[in-house]
C-alpha positions as CSV (number, residue, x, y, z in Angstrom):
1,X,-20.1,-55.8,-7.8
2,X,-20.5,-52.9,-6.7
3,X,-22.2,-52.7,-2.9
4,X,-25.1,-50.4,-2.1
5,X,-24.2,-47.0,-1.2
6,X,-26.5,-46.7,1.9
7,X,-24.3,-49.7,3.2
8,X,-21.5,-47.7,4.1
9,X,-23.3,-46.2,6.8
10,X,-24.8,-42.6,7.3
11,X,-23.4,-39.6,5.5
12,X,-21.0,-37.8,7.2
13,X,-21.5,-34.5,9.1
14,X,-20.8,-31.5,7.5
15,X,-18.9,-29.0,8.9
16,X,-19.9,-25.6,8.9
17,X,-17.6,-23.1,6.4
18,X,-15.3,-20.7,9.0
19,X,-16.2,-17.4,8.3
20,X,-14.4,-15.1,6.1
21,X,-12.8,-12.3,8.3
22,X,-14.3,-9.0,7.8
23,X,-11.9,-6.0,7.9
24,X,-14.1,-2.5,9.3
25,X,-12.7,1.0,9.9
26,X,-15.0,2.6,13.1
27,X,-14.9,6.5,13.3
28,X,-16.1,7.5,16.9
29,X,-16.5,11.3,16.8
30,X,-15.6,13.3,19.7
31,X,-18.5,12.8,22.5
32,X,-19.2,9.7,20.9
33,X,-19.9,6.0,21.8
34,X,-20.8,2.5,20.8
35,X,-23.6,1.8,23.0
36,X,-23.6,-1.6,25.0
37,X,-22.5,-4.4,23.4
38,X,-20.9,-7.9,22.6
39,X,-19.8,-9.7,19.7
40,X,-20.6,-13.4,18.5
41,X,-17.6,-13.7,17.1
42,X,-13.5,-12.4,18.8
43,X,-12.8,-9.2,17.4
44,X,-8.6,-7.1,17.5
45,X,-9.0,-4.1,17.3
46,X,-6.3,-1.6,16.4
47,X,-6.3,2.3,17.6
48,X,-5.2,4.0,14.3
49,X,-5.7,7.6,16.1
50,X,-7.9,9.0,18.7
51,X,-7.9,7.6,22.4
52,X,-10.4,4.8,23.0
53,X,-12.3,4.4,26.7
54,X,-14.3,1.1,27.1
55,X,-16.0,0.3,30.0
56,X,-16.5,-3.8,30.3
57,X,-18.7,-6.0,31.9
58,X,-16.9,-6.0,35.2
59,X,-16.7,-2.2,35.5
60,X,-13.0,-2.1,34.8
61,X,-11.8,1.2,32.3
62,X,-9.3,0.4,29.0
63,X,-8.0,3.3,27.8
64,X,-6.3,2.5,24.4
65,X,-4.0,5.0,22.2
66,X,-2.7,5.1,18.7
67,X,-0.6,2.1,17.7
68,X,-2.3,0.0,20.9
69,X,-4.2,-3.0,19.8
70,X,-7.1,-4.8,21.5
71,X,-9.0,-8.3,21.7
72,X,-12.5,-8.7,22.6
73,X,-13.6,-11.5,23.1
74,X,-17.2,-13.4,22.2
75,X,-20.0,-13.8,23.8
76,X,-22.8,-11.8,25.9
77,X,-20.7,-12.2,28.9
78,X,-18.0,-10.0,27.3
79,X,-20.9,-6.4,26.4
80,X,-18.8,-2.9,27.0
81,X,-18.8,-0.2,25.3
82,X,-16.3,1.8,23.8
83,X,-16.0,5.7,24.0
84,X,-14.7,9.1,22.6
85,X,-13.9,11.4,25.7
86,X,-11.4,13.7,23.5
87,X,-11.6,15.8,21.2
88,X,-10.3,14.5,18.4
89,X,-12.2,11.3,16.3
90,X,-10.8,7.8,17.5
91,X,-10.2,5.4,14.3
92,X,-10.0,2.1,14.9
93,X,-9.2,-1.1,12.4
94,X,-11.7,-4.1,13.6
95,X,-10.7,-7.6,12.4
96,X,-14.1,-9.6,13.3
97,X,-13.8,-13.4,13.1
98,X,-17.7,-13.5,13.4
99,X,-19.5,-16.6,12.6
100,X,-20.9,-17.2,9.3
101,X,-24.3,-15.3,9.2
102,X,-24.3,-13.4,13.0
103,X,-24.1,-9.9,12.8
104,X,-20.9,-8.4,13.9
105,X,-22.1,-6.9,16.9
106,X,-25.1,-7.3,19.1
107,X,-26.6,-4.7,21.0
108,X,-27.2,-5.4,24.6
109,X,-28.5,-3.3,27.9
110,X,-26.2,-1.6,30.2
111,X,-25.0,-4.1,33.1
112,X,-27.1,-3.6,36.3
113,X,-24.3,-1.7,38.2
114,X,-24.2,1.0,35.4
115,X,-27.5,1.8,35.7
């Protein structure tokens, strides 16, 4: 017959779903910023107008322009911020591969050398 269900051992695992990739447009006015922080999930980033200054982690300075794209990667280890310096609003299109149910950003203090 038919052999007891149980006997084929433990169920398996279930994988978690991948996310679904949320699509944002960010407006940064001029004068304007992000504040500190990371994402749980790897974001790209395109500049659709507007210049975009982030300062990351390490203190190094990204300046980005219209048509330039951008990766950030996940994790705490990866907080910057991102900045307006000009006068005109930076657009950007985010692509966030986040993971189901995390926000997709985190805010987080300033590194210890910034402050």
């Amino acid at each position: 017959m038919f052999g007891r269900l149980d006997s084929l051992g433990p169920p398996p695992t279930q994988e978690p779903e991948p996310a679904m990739p949320v699509v944002q447009t960010i407006t940064l006015a001029p004068g304007a910023s992000t504040g500190w922080h990371y994402h749980p999930g790897r974001v790209q980033v395109m500049v659709l107008s507007g210049v975009l200054t982030r300062t990351l982690a390490d203190g190094s300075v990204v300046v980005s322009s219209p048509g330039e794209g951008l990766v950030e990667e996940a994790g705490p280890e990866f907080v910057h911020i991102g900045r307006n310096l000009g006068s005109v609003p930076v657009v950007l299109a985010a692509l966030y591969d986040a993971p189901e149910g995390s926000p997709l950003a985190v805010d987080a203090p300033a590194p210890q050398w910034s402050r």
